[in-house]
C-alpha positions as CSV (number, residue, x, y, z in Angstrom):
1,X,-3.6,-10.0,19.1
2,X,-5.0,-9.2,15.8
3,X,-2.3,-8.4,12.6
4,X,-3.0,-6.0,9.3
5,X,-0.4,-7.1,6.6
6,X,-0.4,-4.8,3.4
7,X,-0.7,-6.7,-0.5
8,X,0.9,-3.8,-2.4
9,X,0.2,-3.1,-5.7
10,X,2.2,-0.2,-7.0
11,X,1.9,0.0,-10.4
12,X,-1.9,0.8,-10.2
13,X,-1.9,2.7,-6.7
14,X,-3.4,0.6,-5.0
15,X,-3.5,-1.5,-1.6
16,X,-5.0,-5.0,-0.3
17,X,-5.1,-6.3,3.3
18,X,-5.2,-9.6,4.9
19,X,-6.2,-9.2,8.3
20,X,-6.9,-11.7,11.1
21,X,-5.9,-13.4,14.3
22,X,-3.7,-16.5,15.4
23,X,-5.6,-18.9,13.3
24,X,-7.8,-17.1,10.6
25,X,-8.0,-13.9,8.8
26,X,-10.2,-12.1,5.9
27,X,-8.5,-10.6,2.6
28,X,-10.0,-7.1,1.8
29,X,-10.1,-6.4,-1.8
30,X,-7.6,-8.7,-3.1
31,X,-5.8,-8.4,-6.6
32,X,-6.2,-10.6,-9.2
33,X,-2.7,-12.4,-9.0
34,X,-3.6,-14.0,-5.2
35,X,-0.6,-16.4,-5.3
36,X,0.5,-13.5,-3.3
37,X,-1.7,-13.4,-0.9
38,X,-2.3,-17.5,-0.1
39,X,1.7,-16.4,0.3
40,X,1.0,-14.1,3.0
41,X,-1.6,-16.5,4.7
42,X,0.9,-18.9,5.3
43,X,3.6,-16.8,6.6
44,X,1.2,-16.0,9.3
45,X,0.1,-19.7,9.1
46,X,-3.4,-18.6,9.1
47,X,-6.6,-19.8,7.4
48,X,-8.0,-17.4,4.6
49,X,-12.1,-17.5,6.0
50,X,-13.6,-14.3,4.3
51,X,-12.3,-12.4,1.6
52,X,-13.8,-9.0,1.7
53,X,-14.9,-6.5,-1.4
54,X,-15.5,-2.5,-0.7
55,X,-17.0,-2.0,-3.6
56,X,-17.2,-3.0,-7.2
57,X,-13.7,-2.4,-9.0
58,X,-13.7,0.0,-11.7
59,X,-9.5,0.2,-11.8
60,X,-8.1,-3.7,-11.5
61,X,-9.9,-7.3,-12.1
62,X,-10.6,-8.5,-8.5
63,X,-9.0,-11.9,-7.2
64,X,-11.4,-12.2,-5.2
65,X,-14.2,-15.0,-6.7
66,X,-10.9,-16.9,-7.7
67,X,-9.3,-16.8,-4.0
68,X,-12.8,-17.7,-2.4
69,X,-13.4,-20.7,-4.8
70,X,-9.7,-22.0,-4.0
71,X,-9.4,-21.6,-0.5
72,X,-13.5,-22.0,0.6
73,X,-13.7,-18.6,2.3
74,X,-16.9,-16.9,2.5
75,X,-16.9,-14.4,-0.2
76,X,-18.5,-11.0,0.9
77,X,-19.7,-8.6,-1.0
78,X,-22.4,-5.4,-0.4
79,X,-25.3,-6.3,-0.8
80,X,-26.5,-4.0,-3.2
81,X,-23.9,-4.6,-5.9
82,X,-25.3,-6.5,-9.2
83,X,-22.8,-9.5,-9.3
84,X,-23.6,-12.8,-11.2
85,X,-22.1,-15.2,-8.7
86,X,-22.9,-16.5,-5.1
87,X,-21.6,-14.5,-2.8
88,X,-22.7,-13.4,1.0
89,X,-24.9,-10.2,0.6
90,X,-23.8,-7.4,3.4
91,X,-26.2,-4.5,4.7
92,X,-24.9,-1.8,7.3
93,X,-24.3,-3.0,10.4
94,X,-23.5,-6.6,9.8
95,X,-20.7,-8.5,11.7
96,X,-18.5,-11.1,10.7
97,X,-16.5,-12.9,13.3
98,X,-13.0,-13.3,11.7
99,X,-11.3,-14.8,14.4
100,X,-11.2,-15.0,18.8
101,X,-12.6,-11.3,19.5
102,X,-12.2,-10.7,16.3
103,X,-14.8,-8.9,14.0
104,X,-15.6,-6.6,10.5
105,X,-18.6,-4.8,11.3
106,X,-19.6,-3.4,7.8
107,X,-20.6,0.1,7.3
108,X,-22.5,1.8,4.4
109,X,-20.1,4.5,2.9
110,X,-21.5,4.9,-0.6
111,X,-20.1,8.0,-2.6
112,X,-17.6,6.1,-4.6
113,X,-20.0,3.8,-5.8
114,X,-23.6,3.7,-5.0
115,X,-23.0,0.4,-2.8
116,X,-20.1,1.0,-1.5
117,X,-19.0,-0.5,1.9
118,X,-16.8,0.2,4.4
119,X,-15.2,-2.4,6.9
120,X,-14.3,-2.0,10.4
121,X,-11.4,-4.3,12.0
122,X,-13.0,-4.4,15.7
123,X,-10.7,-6.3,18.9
124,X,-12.5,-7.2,21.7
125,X,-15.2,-4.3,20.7
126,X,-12.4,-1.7,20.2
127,X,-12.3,-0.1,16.5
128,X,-8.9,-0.6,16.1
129,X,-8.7,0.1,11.7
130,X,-10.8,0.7,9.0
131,X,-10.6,-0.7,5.8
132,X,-12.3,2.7,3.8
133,X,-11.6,1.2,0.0
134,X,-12.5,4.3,-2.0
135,X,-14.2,5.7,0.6
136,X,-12.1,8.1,2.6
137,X,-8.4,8.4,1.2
138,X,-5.5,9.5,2.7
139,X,-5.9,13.2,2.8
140,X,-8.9,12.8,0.1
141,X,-11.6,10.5,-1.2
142,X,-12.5,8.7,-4.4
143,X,-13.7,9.6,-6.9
144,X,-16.9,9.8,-7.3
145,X,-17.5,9.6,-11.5
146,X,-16.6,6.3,-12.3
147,X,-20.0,4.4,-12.2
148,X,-22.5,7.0,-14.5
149,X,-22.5,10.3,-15.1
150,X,-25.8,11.8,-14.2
151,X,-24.7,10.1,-11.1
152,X,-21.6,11.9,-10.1
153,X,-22.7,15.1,-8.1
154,X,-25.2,12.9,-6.0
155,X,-22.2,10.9,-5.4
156,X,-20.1,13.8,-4.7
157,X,-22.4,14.5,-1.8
158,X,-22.7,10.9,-0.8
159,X,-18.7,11.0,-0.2
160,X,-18.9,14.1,1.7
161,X,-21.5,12.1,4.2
162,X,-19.8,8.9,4.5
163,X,-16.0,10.9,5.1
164,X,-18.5,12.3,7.9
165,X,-19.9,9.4,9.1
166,X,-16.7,7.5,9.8
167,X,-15.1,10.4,11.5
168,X,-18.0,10.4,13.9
169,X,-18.6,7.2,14.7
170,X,-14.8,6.0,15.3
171,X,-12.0,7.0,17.2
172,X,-9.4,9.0,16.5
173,X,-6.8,6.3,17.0
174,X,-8.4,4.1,14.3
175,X,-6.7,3.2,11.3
176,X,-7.3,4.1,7.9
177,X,-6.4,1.9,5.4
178,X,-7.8,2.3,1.9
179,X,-7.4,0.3,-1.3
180,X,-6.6,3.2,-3.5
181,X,-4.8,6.6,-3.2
182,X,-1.4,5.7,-3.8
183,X,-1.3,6.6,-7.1
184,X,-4.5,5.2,-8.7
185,X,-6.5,7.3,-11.1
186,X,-9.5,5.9,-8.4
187,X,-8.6,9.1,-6.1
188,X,-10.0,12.4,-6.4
189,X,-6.6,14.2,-6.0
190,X,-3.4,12.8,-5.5
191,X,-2.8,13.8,-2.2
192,X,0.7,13.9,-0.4
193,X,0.8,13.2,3.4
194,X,2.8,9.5,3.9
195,X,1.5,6.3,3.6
196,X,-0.3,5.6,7.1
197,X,-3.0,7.5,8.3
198,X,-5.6,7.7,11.5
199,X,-9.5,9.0,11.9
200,X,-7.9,11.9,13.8
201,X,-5.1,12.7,11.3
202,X,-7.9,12.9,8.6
203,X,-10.3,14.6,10.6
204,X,-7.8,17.5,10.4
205,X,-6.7,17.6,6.7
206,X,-9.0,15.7,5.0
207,X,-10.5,17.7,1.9
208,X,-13.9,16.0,2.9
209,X,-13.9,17.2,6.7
210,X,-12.3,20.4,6.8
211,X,-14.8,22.0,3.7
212,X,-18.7,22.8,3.9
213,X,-20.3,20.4,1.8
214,X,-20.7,23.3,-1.1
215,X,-17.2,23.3,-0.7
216,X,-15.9,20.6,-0.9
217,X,-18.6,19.1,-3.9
218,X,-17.4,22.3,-6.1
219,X,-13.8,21.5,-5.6
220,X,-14.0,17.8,-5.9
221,X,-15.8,18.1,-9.5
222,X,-13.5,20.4,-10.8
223,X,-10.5,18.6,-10.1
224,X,-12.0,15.0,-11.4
225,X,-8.4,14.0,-13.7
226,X,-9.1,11.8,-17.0
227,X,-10.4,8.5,-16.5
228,X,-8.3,5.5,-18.1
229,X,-10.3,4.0,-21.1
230,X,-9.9,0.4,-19.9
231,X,-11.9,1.2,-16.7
232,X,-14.7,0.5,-18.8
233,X,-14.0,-2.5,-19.2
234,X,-12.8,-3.7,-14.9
235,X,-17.0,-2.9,-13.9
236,X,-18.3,-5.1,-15.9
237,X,-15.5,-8.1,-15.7
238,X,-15.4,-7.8,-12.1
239,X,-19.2,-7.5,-11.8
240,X,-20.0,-11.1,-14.3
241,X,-17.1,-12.9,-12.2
242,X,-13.4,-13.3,-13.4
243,X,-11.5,-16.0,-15.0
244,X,-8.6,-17.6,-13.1
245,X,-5.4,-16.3,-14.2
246,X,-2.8,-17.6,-16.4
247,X,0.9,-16.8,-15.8
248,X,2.5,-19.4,-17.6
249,X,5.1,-18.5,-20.3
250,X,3.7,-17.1,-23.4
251,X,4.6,-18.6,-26.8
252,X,7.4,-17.6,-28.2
253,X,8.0,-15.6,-30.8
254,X,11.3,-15.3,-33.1
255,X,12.2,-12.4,-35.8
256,X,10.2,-13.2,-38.5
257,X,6.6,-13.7,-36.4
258,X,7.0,-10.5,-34.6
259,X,7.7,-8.9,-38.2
260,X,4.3,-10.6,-39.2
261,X,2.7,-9.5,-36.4
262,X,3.7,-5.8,-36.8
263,X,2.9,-6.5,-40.5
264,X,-0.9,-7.0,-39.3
265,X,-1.5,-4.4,-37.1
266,X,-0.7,-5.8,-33.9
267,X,0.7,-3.9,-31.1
268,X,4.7,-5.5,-30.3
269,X,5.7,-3.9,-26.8
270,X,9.3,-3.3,-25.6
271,X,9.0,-3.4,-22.0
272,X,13.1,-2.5,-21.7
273,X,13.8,1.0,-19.7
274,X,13.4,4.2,-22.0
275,X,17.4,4.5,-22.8
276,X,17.4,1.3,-23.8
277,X,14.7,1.8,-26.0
278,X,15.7,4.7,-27.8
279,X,19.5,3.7,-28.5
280,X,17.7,0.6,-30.7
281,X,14.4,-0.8,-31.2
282,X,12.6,-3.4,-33.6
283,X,10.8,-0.6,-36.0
284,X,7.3,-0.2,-35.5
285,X,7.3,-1.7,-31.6
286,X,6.2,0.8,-28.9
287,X,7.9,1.5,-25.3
288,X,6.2,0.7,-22.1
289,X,8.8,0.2,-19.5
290,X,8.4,-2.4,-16.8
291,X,9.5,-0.7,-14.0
292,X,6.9,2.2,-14.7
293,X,3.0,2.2,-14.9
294,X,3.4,-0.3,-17.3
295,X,-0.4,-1.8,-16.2
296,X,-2.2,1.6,-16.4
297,X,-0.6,2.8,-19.1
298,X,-0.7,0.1,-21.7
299,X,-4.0,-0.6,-20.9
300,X,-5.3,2.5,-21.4
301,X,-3.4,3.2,-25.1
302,X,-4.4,-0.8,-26.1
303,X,-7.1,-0.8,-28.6
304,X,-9.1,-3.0,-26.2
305,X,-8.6,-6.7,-27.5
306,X,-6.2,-6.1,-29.6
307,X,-3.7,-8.7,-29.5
308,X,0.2,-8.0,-28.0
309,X,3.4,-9.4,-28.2
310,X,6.1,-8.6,-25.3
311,X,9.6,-8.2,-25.7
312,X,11.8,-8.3,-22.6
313,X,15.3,-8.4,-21.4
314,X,15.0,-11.5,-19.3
315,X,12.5,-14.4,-18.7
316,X,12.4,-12.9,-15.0
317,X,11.3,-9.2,-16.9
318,X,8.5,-11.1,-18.9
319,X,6.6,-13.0,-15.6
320,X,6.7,-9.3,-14.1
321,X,5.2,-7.7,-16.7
322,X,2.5,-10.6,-17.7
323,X,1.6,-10.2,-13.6
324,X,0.8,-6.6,-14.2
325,X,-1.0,-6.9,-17.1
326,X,-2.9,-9.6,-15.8
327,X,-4.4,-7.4,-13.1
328,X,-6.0,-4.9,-15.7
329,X,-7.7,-7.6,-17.9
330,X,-4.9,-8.7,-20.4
331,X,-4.8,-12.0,-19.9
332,X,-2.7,-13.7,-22.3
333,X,0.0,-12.0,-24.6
334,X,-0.3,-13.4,-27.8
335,X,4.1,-14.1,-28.2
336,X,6.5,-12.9,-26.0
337,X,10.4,-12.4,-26.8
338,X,13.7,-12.2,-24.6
339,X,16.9,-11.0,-25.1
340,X,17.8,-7.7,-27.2
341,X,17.0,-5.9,-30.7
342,X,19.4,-8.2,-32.5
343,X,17.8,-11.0,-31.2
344,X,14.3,-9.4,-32.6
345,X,15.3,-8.1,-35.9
346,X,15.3,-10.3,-39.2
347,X,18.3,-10.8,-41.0
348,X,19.7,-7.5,-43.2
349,X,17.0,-5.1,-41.0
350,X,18.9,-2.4,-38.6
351,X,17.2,-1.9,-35.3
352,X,15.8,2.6,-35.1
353,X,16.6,4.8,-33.0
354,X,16.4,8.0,-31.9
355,X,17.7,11.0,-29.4
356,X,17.1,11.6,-25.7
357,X,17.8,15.0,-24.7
358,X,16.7,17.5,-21.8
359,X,14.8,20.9,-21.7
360,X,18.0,22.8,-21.7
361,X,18.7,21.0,-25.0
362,X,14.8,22.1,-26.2
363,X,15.6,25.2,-25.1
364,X,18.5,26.0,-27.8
365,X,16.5,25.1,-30.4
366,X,14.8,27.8,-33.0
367,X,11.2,27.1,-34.0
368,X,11.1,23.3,-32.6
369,X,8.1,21.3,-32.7
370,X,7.2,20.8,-29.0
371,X,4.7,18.4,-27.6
372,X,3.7,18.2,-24.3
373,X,1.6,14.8,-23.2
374,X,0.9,15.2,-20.4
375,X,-3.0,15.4,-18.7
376,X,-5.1,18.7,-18.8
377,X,-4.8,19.2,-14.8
378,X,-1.3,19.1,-15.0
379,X,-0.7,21.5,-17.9
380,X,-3.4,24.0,-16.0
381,X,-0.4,24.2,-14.0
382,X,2.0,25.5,-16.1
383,X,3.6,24.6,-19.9
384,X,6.0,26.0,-22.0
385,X,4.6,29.0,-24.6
386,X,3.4,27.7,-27.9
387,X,3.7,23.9,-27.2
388,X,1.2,21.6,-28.8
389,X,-1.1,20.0,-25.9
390,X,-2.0,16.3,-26.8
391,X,-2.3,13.9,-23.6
392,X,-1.2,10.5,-24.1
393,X,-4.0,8.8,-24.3
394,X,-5.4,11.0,-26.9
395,X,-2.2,10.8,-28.7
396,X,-2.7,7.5,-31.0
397,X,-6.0,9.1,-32.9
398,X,-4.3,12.5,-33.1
399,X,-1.2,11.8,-34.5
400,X,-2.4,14.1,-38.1
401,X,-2.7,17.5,-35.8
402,X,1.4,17.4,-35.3
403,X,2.8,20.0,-37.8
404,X,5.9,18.7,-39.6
405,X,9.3,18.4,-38.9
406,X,11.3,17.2,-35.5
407,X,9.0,16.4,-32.5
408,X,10.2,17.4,-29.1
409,X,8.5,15.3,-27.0
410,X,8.1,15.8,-23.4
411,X,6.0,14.9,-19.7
412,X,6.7,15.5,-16.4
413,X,9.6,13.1,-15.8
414,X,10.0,11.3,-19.1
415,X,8.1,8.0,-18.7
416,X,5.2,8.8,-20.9
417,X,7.4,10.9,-23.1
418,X,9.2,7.5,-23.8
419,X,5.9,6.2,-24.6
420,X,4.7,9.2,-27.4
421,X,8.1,9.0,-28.6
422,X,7.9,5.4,-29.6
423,X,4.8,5.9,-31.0
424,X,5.7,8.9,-33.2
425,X,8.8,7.1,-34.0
426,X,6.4,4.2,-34.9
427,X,4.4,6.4,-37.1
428,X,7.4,7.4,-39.2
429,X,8.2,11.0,-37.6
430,X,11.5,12.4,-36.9
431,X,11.0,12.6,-32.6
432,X,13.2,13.4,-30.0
433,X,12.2,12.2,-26.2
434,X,13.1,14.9,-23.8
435,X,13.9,12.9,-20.6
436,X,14.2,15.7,-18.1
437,X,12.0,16.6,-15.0
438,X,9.6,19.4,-15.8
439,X,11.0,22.1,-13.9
440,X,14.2,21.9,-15.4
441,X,11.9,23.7,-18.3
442,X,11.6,27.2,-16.8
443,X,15.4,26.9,-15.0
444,X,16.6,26.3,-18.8
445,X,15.4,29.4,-20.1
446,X,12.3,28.5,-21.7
447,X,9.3,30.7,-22.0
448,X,6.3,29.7,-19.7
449,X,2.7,30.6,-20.8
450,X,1.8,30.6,-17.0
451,X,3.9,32.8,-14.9
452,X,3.3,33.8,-11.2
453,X,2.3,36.6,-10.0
454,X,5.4,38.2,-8.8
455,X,6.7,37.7,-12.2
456,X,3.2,38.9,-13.4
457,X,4.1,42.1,-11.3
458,X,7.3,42.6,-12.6
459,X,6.3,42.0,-16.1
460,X,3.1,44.9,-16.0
461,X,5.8,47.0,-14.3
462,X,7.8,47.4,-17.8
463,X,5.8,46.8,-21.0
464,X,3.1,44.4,-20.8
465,X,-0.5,45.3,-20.0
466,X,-2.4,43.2,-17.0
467,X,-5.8,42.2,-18.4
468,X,-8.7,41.5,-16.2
469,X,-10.7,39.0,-17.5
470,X,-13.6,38.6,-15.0
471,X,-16.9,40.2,-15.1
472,X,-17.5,43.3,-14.2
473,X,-18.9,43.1,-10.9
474,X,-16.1,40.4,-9.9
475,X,-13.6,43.1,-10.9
476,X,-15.4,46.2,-9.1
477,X,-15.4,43.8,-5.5
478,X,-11.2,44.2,-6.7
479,X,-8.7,44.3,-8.8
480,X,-5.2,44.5,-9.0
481,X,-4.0,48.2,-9.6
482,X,-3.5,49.4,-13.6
483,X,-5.5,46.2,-14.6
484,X,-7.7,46.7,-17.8
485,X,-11.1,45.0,-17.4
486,X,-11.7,43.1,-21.1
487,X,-14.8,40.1,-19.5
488,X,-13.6,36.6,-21.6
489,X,-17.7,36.6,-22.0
490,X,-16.9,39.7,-24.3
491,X,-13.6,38.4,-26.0
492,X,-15.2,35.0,-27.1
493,X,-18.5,37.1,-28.1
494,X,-15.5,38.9,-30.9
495,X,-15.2,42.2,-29.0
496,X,-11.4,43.6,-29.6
497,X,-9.5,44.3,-27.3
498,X,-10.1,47.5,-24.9
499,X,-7.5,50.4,-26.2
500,X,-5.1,50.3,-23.6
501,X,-4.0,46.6,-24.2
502,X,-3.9,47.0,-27.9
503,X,-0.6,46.2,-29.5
504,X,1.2,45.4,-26.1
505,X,2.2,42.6,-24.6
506,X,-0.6,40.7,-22.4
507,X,-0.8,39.2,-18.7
508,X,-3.9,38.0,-18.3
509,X,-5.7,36.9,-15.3
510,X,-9.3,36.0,-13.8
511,X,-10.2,34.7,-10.4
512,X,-8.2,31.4,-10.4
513,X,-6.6,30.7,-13.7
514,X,-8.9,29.0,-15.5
515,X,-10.5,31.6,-17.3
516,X,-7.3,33.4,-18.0
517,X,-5.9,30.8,-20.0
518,X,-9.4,30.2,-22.0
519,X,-8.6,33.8,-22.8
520,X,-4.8,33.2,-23.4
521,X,-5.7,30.6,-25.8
522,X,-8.0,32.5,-27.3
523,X,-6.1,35.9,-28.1
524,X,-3.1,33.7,-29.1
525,X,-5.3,32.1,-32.0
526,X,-6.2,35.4,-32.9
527,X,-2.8,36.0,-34.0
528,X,-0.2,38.8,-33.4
529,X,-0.6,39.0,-29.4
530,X,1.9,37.9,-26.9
531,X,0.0,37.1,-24.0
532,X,0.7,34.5,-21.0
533,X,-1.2,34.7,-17.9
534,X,-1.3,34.1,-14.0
535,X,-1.2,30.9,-11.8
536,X,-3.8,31.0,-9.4
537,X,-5.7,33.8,-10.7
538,X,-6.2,36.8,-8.3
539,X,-6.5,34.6,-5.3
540,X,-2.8,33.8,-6.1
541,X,-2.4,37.9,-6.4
542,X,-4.1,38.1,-2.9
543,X,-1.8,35.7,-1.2
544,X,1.2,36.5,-2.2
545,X,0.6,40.4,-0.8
546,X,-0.4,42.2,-4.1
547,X,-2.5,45.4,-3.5
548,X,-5.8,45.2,-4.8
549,X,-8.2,48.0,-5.1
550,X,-11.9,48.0,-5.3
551,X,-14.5,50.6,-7.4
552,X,-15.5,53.9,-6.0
553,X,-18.7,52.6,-3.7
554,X,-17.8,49.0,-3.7
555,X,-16.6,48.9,-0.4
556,X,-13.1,47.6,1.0
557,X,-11.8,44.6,-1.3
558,X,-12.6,41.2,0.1
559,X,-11.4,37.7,-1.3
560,X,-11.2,38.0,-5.2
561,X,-14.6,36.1,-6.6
């Protein structure tokens, strides 16, 4: 009777596997820490043999070399992938028995990367799971951009074809288990649909095998989210061969070296929660909370190289934290501290602070500085009307584009608000962190620049004018009643404004949004227009039941283009 046990890593989204039999098993894209998973082996009281890559890692150093070399398993990885190491070379269709009936029959699933390699968990010739890696996802694939760009739509397709290949040639009991998709910026989308997932159960929903190829390629590039800047850095490591890992105690540090070390530039991190944080700090340290994406995160804002001191509530906090770190390439924290602010402030210094508050508390303020953080995809969505857009990550090198006065800082759920706050606060600016969930914004009053289309409706139905911003032969095949054609082609070309929406308040919309907000943006820099526009574009209009009309001779309306 064969067993899959999952290695969870949540902080990056991510998922490793030991699988195997009464006496041996194989380790599927291990992480770096693998005290964890020799751990698992011997709860089983099993024999590591194989350890198992999918692919090249572009979002965590591998354990893998490391766990090979300690426990003499043969290391396998495709075939195809430039590695400077021994390792066993596997091609399509090779088998390696892992235990009595047991056997991982590799298949070739590139699309994620070009050498990418699916494994199938086979009992007594049964497909019983898969081990997909950034193949097929649950609900969606991987992303296909991370390798080189002029590589990315041939990838695109690549993924379409491999989703299609392992739907046809296994049943739809197998399951799938993939390494990332639970959170990991590896994933095309982050899909909802539960943790556990089947070949049938995919064949149904998945993005990759429910669109034509057209489709899904179009919809797959367009949604591709920011990549973390220290992926650069996990190819490469993972590719020469990583060192073994380190988790013994840094050195540490009292008041007066972590003043020093401020003093020269270096990054001091407070991983206490964001409450914590903000009631009192050491000046000049930044907020990563431990209990959040502390790994992705930190990584991706660390100049890479840069040395980093930790401060933590407790010893136990410290080891956490070094563990996460560790898995994304920062290896060694050059002081670490424990205790509280008092602890870490010289003598005669007073820790800073500075306010929480929510969007109802934004939303009583006149003329407040407000910064939203979060990543482009998610403000598409919605944001709050005249906000200042600077994702995190960009945040550090764009500090000089914040007008003056109090910053009200916000994300989706606080985490990285705690984060820009701190380094606002670092930075000398009066900041205030709103911790709130992001749709308490619109309940508390405050104005959206992206409204619905039922509100878009109710809005052209008193004052405001509904401008069409699509071409004109997008807007003949239909258009919402009243609507004013004004093509963004012609409004970024300088053309005013057609009559009818001059000096009146705007709604502006285009096929799916995107336009529409380019044109939002645009008539807002203008000056003297107050113009939002709609969520989903006219397919959104369609949907929810809105008539549309087509030009004389255009024939009945069909799907909004």
């Amino acid at each position: 009777m064969y067993f899959v046990d999952t290695i969870d890593v949540p902080g990056l989204g991510n998922r490793g596997y030991l699988a195997g039999g009464a006496h041996s098993a194989a380790v599927v894209d291990p992480p770096r820490d693998i005290d964890r998973v020799i751990a698992a082996a011997a709860r089983r009281d099993v024999r590591i043999t194989h350890v198992v890559e999918t692919h090249v890692h572009n979002d965590y150093v591998t354990g893998g070399l490391e766990l090979a070399r300690i426990t003499g398993a043969a290391y396998l990885v495709p075939a195809a992938a430039r590695v400077g190491y021994e390792r066993v070379p596997v091609a399509d269709g090779d088998r390696t028995r892992i235990d009595d009936g047991l056997v991982l029959r590799a298949l070739a699933t590139p699309g994620h990367t070009p050498h990418h390699t699916s494994y199938v968990l086979e009992e007594a010739g049964r497909s019983v799971a898969v081990f997909t890696g950034g193949s097929l996802l649950i609900g969606t694939v991987g992303r296909p951009d991370l390798v080189e760009p002029g590589l990315t739509g041939r990838l695109a397709r690549a993924q379409y074809d491999s989703a299609h290949r392992l739907a046809a040639e296994l049943p739809d009991e197998t399951a799938v288990l993939p390494t990332h998709g639970f959170g990991s910026f590896c994933s095309a989308t982050q899909a909802a649909g539960g943790a556990v997932t089947t070949i049938g159960r995919e064949r149904a929903v998945n993005e990759a095998l429910v669109k034509d190829v057209d489709a899904f390629v179009a919809d797959l590039l367009a949604g591709l989210d920011d990549i973390p800047a220290y992926y650069a850095h996990m190819g490469p490591a993972n590719a020469q061969g990583p060192a073994p890992v380190d988790l013994t105690p840094p050195r540490p540090a009292d008041a007066e070296e972590i003043a020093a070390r401020l003093a020269a530039g270096e990054w001091v991190v407070d991983l206490r929660n964001r409450v914590a944080f903000a009631k009192g700090h050491v000046a000049g340290s930044l907020n990563f909370e431990a209990e959040g994406q502390l790994a992705t995160y930190l990584a991706w804002l660390l100049p890479w190289g840069k040395p980093v001191t930790l401060l933590a509530e407790t010893p136990a906090q410290l080891a956490d934290a070094q563990r996460e770190l560790v898995r994304v390439g920062i290896d060694r924290p050059a002081a670490a501290a424990t205790g509280s602010p008092a602890d870490w402030t010289r003598q005669g210094e007073r820790p800073r602070s500075f306010p929480r508050a929510t969007f109802a508390a934004l939303a009583a303020q006149d003329g407040a500085v407000v910064l939203d953080v979060r990543r482009d995809s998610e403000r598409e969505a919605e944001y709050i009307k005249g906000s200042l857009h600077i994702p995190l990550h960009q945040l550090r090198g764009r500090l000089t584009e914040i007008p003056e006065g109090t910053v009200w800082v916000h994300c989706a759920g606080g985490m990285r608000a705690a984060i820009a706050a701190s380094l606002l606060d670092a930075a000398g600016r009066d900041v205030v962190a709103v911790d709130d969930g992001f749709a308490a914004a619109r309940d508390a009053g405050l104005p959206m620049a992206r409204i619905t289309p039922a509100e878009a409706e109710e809005r052209v139905g008193s004052d405001a004018v509904l401008l069409d911003v699509r071409e004109p032969d997008e807007w003949a095949a239909g258009h919402a009643p009243g609507a004013v054609l004004a093509p963004l082609s012609s409004l970024t070309a300088g053309e005013l404004l057609p009559k009818a929406a001059q000096g009146r308040p705007i709604v502006a919309i285009c096929r799916s949004g995107k336009r529409s907000r380019e044109a939002a943006a645009l008539l807002t820099a203008r000056g003297g227009t107050d113009v939002v526009d709609v969520i989903g574009g006219m397919r959104a209009w369609a949907e929810a039941g809105l008539p549309v009309v087509a030009e004389s001779g255009a024939g009945t309306p069909g799907p909004p283009r």
